[in-house]
C-alpha positions in Angstrom: 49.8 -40.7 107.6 51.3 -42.8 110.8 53.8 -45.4 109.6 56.0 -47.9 111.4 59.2 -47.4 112.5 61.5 -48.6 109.4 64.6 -48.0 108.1 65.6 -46.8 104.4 67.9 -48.1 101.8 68.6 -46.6 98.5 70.7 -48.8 96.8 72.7 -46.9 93.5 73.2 -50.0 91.2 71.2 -53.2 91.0 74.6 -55.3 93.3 73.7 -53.4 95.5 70.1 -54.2 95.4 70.2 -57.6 95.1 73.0 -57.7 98.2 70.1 -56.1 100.4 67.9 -58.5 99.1 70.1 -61.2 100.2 70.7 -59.8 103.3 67.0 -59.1 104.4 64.6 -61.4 102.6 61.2 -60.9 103.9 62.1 -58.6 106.4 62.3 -55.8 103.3 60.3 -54.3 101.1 60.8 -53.0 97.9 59.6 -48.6 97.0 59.4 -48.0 93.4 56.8 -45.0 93.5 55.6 -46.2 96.6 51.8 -45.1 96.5 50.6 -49.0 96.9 53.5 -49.3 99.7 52.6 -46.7 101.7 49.0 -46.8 101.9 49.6 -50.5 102.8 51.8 -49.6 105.5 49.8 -46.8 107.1 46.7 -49.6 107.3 49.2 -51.6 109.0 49.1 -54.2 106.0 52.6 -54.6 105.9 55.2 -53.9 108.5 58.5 -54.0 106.8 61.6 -53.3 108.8 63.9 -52.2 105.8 62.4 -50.6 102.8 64.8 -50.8 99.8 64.4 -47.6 97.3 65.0 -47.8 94.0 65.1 -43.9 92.5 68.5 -44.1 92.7 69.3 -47.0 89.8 69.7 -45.6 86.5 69.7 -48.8 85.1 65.6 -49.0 86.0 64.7 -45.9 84.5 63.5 -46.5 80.7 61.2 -46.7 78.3 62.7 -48.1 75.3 61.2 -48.9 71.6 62.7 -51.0 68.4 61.5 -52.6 65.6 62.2 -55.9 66.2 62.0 -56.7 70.4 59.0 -54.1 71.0 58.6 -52.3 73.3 60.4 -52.1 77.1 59.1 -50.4 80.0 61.6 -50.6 82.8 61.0 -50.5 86.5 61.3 -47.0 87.4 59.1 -45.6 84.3 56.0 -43.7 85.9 52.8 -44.0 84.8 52.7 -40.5 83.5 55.8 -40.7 81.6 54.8 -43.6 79.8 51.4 -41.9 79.3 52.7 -39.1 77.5 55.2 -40.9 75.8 55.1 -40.5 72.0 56.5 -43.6 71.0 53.9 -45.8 73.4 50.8 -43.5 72.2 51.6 -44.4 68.4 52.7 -47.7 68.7 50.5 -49.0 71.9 47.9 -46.8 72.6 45.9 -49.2 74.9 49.4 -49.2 76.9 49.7 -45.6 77.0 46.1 -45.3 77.4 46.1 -47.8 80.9 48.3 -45.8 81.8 46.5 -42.6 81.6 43.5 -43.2 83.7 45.5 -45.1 86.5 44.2 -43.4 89.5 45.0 -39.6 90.0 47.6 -36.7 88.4 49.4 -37.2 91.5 49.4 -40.4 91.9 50.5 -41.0 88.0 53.7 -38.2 88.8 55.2 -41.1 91.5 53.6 -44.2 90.7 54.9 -47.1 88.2 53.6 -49.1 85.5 55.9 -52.3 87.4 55.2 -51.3 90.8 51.2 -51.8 89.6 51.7 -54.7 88.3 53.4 -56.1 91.2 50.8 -55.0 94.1 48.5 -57.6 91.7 45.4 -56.0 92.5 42.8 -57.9 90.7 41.4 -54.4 89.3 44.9 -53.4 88.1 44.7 -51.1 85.0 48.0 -51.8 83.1 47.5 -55.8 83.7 45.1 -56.3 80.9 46.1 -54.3 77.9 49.9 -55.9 78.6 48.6 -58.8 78.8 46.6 -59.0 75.8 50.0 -57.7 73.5 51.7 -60.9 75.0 53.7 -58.9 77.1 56.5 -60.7 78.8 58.0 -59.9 82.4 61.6 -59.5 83.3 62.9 -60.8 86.4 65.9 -60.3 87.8 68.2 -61.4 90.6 72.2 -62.0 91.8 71.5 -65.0 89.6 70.7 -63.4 86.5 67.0 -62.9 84.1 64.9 -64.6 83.4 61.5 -64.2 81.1 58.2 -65.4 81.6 54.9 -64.5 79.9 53.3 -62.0 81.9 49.6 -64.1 82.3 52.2 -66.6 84.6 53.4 -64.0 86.7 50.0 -63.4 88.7 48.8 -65.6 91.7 46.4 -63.8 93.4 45.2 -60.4 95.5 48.5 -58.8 96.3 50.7 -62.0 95.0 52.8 -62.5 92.2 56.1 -65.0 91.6 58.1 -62.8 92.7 60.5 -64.6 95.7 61.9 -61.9 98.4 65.7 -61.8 96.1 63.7 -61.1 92.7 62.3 -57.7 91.2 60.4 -57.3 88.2 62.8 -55.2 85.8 60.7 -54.4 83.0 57.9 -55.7 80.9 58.7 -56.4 77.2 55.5 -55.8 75.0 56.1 -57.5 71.3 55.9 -56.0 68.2 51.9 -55.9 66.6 50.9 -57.4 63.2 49.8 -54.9 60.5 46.1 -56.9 60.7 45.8 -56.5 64.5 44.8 -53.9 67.3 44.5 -53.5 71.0 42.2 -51.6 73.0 41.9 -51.4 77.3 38.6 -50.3 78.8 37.6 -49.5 81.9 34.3 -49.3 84.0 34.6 -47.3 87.3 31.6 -46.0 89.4 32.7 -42.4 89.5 35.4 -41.4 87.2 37.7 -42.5 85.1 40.4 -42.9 87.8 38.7 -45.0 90.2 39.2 -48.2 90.4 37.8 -50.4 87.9 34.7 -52.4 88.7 35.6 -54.1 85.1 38.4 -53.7 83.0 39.3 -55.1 79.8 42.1 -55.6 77.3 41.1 -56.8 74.3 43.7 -57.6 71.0 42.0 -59.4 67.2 43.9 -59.8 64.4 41.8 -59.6 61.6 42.3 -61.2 57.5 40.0 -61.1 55.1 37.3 -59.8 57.1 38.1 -63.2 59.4 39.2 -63.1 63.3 42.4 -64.8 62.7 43.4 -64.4 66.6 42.3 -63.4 69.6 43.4 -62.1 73.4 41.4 -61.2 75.9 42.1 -60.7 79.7 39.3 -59.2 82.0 40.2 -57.2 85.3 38.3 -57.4 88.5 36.7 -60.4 88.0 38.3 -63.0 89.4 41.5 -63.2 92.0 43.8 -62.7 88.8 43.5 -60.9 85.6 41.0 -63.5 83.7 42.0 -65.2 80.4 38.8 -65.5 78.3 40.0 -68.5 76.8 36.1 -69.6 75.1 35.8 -66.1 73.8 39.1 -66.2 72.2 38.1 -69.2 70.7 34.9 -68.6 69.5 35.8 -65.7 67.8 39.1 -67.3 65.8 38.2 -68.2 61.9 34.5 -66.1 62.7 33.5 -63.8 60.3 34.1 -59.7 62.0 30.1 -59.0 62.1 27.6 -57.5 64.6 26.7 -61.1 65.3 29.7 -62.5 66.2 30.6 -59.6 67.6 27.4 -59.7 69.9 28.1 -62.8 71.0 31.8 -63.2 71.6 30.4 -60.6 74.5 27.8 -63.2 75.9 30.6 -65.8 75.9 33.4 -63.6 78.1 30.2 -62.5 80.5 29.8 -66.6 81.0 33.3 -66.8 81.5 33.4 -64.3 84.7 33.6 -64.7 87.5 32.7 -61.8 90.1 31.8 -61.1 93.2 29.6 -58.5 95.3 31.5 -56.1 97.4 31.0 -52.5 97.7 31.7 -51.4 95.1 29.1 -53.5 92.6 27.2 -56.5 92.1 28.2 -59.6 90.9 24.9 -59.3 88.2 26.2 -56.1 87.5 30.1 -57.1 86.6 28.7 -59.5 84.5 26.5 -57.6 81.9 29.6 -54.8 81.9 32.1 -57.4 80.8 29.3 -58.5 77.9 28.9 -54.6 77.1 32.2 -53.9 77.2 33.7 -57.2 76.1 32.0 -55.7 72.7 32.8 -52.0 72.6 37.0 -52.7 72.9 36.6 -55.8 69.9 34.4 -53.4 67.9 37.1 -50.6 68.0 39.8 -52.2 67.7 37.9 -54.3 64.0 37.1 -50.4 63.3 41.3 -49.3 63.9 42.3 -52.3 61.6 40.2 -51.4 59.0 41.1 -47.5 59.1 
């Protein structure tokens, strides 16, 4: 790997990280993990002349779980850790899940479940299932937090809100009701940690055998994790059957919006997010009622 000439910061405490900020602005780049940043640099994507670390800030480091906020994943939590954490594998399986098939062993060991939500690749794997818990993402600055919901915080390939002073400190996924589950599923052309060609995260909330709510965000798609807001609504006050069921799939497949690349067609994308569009509602109606 051949990268340009930079220079290295590891801030210990987030003044310091936001002083550097300050000081550099575009010029600087932020390393979480790093596995998006590199590869970007070594294609000559990006050129930064500072890159800011962040493995130094204890303050970043968490995964954190109560009864009444929900869950927190900060910054520097790596995808494996939250993986094999007990709490998120109980209480947010499609979460912990996500984060399980993101890419490789290796790749899981460094990488972050922030730092891919920030390279906003329209494939991302922990984008939908957060999404579809009405996650909310943290940013921070010299001037303080601030929260947004996480389905504002994309704006397209590789571009998020995020202004060269901010960082995304953590992602707060609320507490579930009792009557609801979600599930993230993933098509990829040769394993499970390729990149998606589809992707879905998928949460219902079901009452008396009625679809009371409904979230559903589709991954690589369209420039920015999808909101399938006609399938949502279609299936809210439906009765849970194989026909509503069948067609709340037809409905998110209209709602796509592909293209063809290497890696698949745009015909293709579409019947996936109608097969698997079913599959995640179907298991998570079959979690509720178990």
């Amino acid at each position: 790997m051949s990268l340009p000439k930079f220079d290295y910061i590891a801030p210990k405490t987030l003044n310091e990280l936001f002083e550097l900020l300050d000081k550099y602005g575009e010029r600087a780049k932020i390393k979480a993990g790093g596995t998006d940043l590199l590869i970007k640099m070594n294609n000559k994507v990006l050129r930064p002349e500072v890159i800011i670390g962040l493995k130094d800030i204890q303050e970043l480091k968490f995964i954190k779980f109560d009864e009444k906020e929900g869950l927190r994943i900060g910054a520097l939590a790596t995808l494996s850790e939250v993986a094999n954490n007990s709490v998120v594998k109980e209480r947010y399986p499609s979460v912990a899940y996500a984060a399980s098939v993101t890419a490789t062993n290796q790749v899981r060991n460094m990488g972050t479940v922030i730092g891919n939500l920030c390279n906003a690749a329209p494939s991302a794997d922990n984008a939908p299932a957060l999404l579809a818990l009405g996650a909310k993402a943290i940013i921070a600055s010299r001037n303080g937090e601030k929260s947004i919901p996480l389905d504002e915080f994309f704006k397209g390939p590789g571009l998020t809100v995020l202004n060269s002073n901010e960082i995304l400190k953590e992602v707060i996924a609320p507490i579930q009701s009792p009557n609801s589950f979600t599930v993230y599923k993933k098509l990829s052309p040769r394993s499970a940690v390729d990149i998606a060609i589809v992707n879905v995260g998928v949460s219902v909330e079901v009452k008396d055998n009625r679809f009371t709510n409904a979230n559903i965000f589709l991954g690589a798609v369209a420039p920015i994790p999808l909101r399938a807001k006609k399938t949502e609504e279609y299936l809210k006050g439906k009765e849970v059957s194989e026909n509503t069921i069948y067609e709340a799939g037809k409905v998110a497949s209209s709602e796509a919006s592909p293209i063809t690349d290497v890696r698949s067609s745009q015909e293709y994308r579409k019947l996936m997010v109608e097969i698997i569009t079913r599959r995640a509602i179907l298991e998570a109606v079959d979690n509720i009622k178990n």
